[in-house]
N, C-alpha and C positions, 0 to 999 in steps of 0.2 A: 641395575635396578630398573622395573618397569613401570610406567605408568599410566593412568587412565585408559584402562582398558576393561571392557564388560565383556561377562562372561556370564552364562546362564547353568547353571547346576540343578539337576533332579535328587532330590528324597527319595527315601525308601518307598512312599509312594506316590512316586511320579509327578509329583509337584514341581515346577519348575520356578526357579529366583534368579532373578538379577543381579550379579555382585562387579563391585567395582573389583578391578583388583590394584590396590593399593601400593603393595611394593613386596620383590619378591627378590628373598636373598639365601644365598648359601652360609650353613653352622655346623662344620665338624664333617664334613663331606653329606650332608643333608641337604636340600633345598628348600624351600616355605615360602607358603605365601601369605599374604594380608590380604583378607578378603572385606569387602564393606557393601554391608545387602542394600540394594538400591530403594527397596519396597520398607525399608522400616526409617522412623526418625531417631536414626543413632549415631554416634561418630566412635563407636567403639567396634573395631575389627574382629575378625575369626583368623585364626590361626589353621592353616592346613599343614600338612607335608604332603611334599610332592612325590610319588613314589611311582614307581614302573612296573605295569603286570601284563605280562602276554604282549611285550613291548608298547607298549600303550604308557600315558606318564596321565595320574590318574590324582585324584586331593584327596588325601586322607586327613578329615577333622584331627585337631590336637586338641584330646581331652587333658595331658597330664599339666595342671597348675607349675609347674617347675619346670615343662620346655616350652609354654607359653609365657611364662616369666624373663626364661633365656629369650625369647626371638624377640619380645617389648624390647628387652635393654638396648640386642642386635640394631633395631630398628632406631630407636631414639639415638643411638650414637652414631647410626648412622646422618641422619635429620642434624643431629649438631655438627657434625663434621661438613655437609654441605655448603 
């Protein structure tokens, strides 16, 4: 798991944000990350996957509620078992 590290991502357009990246863990041969935007007052994370194109390893947003549901629990059991 990795921690306090920033990282700057663009929008569709071209908008750049600062995110923490919170902690990033493999589920089911998948990798994720926890993202936490530096510019907003939240403590609630984004969910990516980590995927490879044109060998490049690139964050694809996790829209679906039920594998951002899986990577919370992934995550808190991780945090308790610490």
């Amino acid at each position: 798991m990795e921690t306090n590290n920033i990282i700057t991502l663009k929008d569709e357009n071209n908008k750049e944000t600062e995110f923490e990246v919170v902690a990033t863990l493999k589920l089911n041969d998948t990798e994720y990350a926890i993202l936490l935007p530096l510019d907003e007052d939240t403590d609630q994370g984004l969910v990516f996957k980590v995927v490879t194109e044109n060998g490049e390893e690139i964050l694809q947003y996790v829209e679906s509620d039920e594998e951002i549901d899986m990577v919370a629990d992934a995550y808190e059991e991780l945090l308790e078992n610490e």
